[in-house]
N, C-alpha and C positions, 0 to 999 in steps of 0.2 A: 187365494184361500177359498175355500170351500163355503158356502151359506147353509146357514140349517133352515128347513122348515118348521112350523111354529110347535110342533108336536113330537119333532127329532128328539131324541135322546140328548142331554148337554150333561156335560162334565163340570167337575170344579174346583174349586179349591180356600179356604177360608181367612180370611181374615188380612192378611199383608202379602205383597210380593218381593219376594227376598233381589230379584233381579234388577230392582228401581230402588234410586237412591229416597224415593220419595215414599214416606209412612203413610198410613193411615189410620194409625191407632196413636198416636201422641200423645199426652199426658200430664202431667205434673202433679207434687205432692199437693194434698189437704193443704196443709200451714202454708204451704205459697199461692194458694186462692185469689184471685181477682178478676175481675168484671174483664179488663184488658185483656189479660194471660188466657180467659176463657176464648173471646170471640177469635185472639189470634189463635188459639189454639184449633180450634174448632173449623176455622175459616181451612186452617194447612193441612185437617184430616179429611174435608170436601173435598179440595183441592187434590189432594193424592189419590180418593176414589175414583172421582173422576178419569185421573190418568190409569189407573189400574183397571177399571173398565175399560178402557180404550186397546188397553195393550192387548186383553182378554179375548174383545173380540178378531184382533187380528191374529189371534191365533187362536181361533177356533176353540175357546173357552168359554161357554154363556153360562156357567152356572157359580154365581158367587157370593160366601158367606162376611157378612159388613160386619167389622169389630164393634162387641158393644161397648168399645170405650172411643166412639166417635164422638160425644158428647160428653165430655168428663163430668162427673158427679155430676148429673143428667135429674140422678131421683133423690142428690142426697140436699138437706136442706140450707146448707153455706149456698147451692145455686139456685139463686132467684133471677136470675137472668131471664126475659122471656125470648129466648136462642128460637123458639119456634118461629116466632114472627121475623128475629134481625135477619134468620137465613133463610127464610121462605122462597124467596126468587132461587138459593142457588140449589135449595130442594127442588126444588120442579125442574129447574134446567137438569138435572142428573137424572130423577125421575124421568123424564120426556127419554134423555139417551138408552136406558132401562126396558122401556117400553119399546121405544123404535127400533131396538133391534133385540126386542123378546129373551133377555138376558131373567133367567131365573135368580130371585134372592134371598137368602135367610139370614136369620140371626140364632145365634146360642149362646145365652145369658152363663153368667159364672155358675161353680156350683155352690157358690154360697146360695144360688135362690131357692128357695125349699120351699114349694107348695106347701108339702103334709106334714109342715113343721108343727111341733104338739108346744113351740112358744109363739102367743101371738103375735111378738113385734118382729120376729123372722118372717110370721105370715106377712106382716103388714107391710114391712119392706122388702120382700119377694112381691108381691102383688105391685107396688110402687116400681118395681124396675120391672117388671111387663107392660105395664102402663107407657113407660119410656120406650121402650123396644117399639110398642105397636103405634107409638105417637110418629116415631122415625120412618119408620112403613108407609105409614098415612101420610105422612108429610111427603114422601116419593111419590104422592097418590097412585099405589101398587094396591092389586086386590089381594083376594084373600089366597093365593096360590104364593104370596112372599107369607113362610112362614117362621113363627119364631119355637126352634125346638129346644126342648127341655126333661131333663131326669125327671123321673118321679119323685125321689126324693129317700129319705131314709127310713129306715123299717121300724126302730126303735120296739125292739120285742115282740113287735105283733106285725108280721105282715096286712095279713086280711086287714086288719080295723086301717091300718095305717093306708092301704091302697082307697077304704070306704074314705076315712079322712081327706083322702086326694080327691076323690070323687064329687063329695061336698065342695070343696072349694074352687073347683073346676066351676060346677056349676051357678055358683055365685058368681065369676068372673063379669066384667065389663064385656057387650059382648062384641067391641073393639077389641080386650084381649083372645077370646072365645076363637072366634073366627080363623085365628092365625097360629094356635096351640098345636103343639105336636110334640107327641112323648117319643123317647127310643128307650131303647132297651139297653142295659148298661153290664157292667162287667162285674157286678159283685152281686146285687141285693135284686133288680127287677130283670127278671127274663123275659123274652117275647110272649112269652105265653101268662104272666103279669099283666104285662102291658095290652094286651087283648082281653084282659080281663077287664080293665080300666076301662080299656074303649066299648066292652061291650055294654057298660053303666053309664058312660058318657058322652059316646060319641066322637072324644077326640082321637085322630087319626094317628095312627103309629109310625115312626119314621124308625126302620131297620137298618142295625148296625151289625155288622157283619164280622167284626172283629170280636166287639163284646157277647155275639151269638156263640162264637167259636169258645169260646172262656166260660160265658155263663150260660149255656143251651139246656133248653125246654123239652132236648128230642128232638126240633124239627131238621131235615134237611135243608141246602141252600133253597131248592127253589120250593119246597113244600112253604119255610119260613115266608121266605117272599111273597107266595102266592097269599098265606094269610094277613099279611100285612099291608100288601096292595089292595086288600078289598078292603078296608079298613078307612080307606082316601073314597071323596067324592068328586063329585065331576067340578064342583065349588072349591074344592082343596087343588086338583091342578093334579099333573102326574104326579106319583109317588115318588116320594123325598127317599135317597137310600147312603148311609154311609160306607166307606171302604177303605180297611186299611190292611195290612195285611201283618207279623209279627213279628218286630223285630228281635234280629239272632242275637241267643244269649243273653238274655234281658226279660226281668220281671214279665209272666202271663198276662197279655193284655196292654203291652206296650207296645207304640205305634210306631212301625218303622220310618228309619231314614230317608229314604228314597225307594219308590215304587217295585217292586219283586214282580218283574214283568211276568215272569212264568204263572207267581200266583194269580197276577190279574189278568191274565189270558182263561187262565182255569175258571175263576170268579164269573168272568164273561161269558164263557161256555157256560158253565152249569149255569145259568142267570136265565136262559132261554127258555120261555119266550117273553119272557116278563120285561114291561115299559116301563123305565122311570129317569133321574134326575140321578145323578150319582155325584156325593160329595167326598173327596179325597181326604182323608185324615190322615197324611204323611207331612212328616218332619219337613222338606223340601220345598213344599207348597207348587210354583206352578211349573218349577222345572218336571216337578214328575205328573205334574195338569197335561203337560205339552208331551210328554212318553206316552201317557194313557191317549191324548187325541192321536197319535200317529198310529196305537192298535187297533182305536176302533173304526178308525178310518176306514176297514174293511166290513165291519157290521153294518147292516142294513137299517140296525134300528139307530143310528148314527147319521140319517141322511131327511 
């Protein structure tokens, strides 16, 4: 297998590998809560990342999104567990393999988390589960190029006020959350050209979705989009973060296909040129079609 250099292009794909018997998002109901159920819980979804990194980098995958449900009810308050300290060592040890072999990581919280929610205790537990996200982060002691991306949120009648209302509350953020924010653009209510509006009051960096451009576009072309989005990222944010899916046949505008449309992500790739980044897979498949996309770009230079 091929090694990347630390600024190659990486691929990826989010959350579990359908190919391993072993999870990493685990779980269990509320009303069956306990202390026990938690650590073993918790202890079996390390354990599976671990192996899913492992498998990642042997084929040529460094780029990977960790389910926010590694820590079950992480921000709700039945868990008083202090889980930062009982798994500290096996944070670092995962952390340290992350690092030693320059594996990119993000998170995307559910959509229940709504920044520019007009009810306080949504704000208050949206900010609680970022809190958690960027505590996980930290605990991998990863900088601030592991990012945690996020909708903007809902429009409730008034775009403008409601994008100002996000704005506000960006900038109140811890600035442990701050650091690792990143908005995209979505398939109904915020376009790229929203979300740059965001960023140009804020600062926080835009991660481009390629699927929900095609659905909900601003006007911009692939690489016009890109190019404004990438300027968007600092050199403290790390290469630009970019999603990719393409649309699956016959099915609702803005559904994510099954498995990879080679032709599309050949064309995707072409027109993408000459722009650097991070590209995360939003297909049904997860890394069977991680392992098709490394074997096309296998010929791109900016894959090396």
């Amino acid at each position: 297998m091929q090694r990347f250099s630390i600024k190659a292009m990486k691929v990826g794909y989010p959350c579990i590998n359908r190919s391993m018997e072993c999870r990493g998002n685990k779980t269990f109901r509320l009303d069956s809560y306990s202390e026990d159920r938690l650590i073993e819980t918790v202890q079996n979804n390390l354990n599976c990342l671990e192996e899913m990194l492992k498998f990642n980098i042997e084929h040529d995958i460094y780029f990977f999104r960790i389910t926010s449900d590694l820590i079950p009810f992480a921000s709700h308050e039945v868990n008083d567990h202090d889980w930062q300290s009982h798994f500290r060592n096996e944070f670092q040890k995962i952390g340290n393999f992350i690092k030693d072999n320059h594996i990119r990581i993000s998170m995307h919280p559910d959509q229940f988390i709504v920044l520019n929610s007009k009810k306080e205790d949504v704000v208050k537990r949206s900010i609680e589960e970022l809190r958690y996200h960027a505590d996980v982060l930290d605990l991998f002691g990863l900088d601030s190029t592991a990012k945690i991306q996020l909708h903007v949120g809902g429009v409730y009648g008034d775009k403008d006020k409601s994008k100002r209302r996000f704005v506000k509350r960006f900038q109140r953020l811890d600035e442990k959350i701050k650091r690792r924010l990143v908005i995209e653009n979505d398939d109904t209510s915020y376009s790229l050209k929203d979300c740059l509006d965001i960023h140009h009051h804020s600062g926080v960096p835009v991660l481009f979705d390629n699927l929900h451009h095609r659905v909900n576009s601003s006007g911009e072309g692939l690489e016009k989009a890109l190019e404004k989005s990438n300027n968007t990222w600092s050199e403290k944010d790390g290469i630009p973060m970019v999603d990719y899916s393409s649309q699956e046949a016959n099915k609702k505008e803005g559904k994510h296909a099954e498995t990879i449309d080679k032709n599309d992500f050949r064309d995707f790739i072409e027109l993408s040129r000459p722009h650097d980044f991070d590209l995360m897979l939003e297909i049904k498949d997860k890394e069977k079609s991680a392992l098709k996309a490394v074997d096309i770009l296998s010929k791109d230079e900016r894959f090396h």
